[in-house]
N, C-alpha and C positions, 0 to 999 in steps of 0.2 A: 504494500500500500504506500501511494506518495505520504508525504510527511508533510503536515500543515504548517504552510509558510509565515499563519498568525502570530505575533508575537505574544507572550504573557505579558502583562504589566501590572503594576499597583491598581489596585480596581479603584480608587478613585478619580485614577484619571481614564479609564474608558467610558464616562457621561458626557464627554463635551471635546468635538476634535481643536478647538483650542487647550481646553486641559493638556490633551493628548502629546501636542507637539510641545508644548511646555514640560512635559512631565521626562517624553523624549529628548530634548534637546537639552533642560536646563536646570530641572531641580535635581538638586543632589548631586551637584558637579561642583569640586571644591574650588571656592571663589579665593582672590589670597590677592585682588584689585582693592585696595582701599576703598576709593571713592565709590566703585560696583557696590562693597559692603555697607555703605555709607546710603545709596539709594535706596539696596535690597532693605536695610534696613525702616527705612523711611516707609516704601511701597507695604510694607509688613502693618506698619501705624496705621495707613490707611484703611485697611484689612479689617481692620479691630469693630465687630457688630455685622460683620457681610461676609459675604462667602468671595474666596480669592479670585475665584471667575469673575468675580464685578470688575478687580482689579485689575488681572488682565486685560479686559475688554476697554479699558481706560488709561491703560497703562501708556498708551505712546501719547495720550492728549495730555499726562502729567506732565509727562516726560517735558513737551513742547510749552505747558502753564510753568516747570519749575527748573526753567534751563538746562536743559539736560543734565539736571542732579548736580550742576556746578556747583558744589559748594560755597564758595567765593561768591557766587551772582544770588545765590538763594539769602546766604545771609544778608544781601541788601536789600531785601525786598523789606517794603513800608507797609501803611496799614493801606494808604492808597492802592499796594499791590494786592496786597490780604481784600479789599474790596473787589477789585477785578475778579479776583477768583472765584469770590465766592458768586459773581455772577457767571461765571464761566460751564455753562450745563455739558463740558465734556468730562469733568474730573468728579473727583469726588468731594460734594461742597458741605463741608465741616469746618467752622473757625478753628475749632480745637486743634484739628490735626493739619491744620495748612500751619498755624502759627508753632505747633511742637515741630514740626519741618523747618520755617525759617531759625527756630532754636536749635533748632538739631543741627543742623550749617554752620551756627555761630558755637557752637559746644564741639564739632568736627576740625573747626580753624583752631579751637584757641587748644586743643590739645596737639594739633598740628605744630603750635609754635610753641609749646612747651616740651617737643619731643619726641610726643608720643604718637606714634604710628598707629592709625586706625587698625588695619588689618593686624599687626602685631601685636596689639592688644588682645583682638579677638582670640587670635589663633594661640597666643600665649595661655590665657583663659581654657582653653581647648586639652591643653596639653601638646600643641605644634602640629597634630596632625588627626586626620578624621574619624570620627568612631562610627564602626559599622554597627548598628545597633542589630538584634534578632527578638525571634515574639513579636507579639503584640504592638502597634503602635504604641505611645504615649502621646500625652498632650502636654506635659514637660517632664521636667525631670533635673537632677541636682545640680549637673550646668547649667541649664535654662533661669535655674534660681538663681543663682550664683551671678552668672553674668547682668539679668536683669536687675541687680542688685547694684551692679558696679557701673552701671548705664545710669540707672537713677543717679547716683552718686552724685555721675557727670552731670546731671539735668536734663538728660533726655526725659521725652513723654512716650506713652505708648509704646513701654518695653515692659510690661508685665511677662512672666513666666514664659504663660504661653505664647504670646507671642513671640518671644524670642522663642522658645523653640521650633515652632514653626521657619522664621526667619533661619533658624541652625541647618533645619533640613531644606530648606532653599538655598542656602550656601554652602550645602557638601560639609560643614561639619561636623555633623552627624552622617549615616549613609543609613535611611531608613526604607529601603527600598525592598519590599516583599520579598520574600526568600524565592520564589517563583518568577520575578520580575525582570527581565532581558536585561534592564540597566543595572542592576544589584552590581556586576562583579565587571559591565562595560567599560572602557576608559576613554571617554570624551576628550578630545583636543581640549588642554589647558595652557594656561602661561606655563614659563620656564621659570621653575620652586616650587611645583606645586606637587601636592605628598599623595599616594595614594591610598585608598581607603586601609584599616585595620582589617586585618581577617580575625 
């Protein structure tokens, strides 16, 4: 008998072929780009009360309302910009989480000029390299604390638990991908440093 060419996947992402090619191309690929982790994190805030599909489908009109995740150009944004946006019906319009973003650009620069490397933070936090988790999902877990912990710290908004762990397994550090899932054990084109998942 031929052998079905179907791939397995995380079954949350066979409801929606945007999910799909997201799920294929990009979650659970370990990021180690600051300013990437600086967005993902941000687009994660947004998330907070919606299901991530909203996100997606919004995701390149953020993109275009919040300078392509410049951080430098976001922390300049005024309340005069904070109004545009919130009439802006491509994004997603919450004063809350448009102004934790221009705060989160201004908490991104000032740790930038005290040294501290966004991504080396995280990944330091991590233990330097990706944890393949097995079982059960979680919805956080004692990194996920930990680091929303030290994000607060900093003055970020909309880093609760779970959130960030979600935000962990959208940047590959965590590898949460079904034991049955084609990309579990895949190795997607990455930057040059970047660690491959724990077995």
């Amino acid at each position: 008998m031929p052998r079905s060419t179907e791939r397995s996947r995380c079954p949350w992402a066979e409801s929606n072929p945007l999910l799909r090619e997201y799920h294929d191309r990009e979650w659970g690929v370990p990021e180690h780009d600051s300013r990437a982790l600086w967005e993902l994190l941000m687009l994660e805030g947004f998330q907070a009360g919606l299901a991530w599909i909203v996100v997606l489908r919004k995701r390149e009109a953020l993109r275009a309302a919040f300078r392509d995740f410049d951080p430098a150009k976001v922390a300049r944004l005024t309340e005069r910009d904070v109004l545009r946006l919130l009439a802006d019906p491509g994004i997603i319009r919450s004063r809350a989480k448009i102004e934790a973003t221009i705060r989160g650009a201004q908490i991104y620069l000032e740790m930038q000029k005290a040294g501290e490397d966004f991504a080396e933070f995280l990944w330091n936090l991590a233990g330097g390299r990706p944890i393949r988790k097995s079982g059960p999902m979680g919805a956080q877990d004692e990194l996920s604390v930990r680091i929303s912990k030290e994000l607060k710290k900093r003055g970020f908004k909309f880093v609760g638990p779970v959130i960030v762990y979600a935000f962990m397994q959208a940047a590959g550090i965590v590898n949460d991908h079904a034991e049955n899932c084609f990309r579990r054990r895949a190795r997607a084109p990455r930057r040059a440093g970047t660690d491959p998942a724990r077995r």
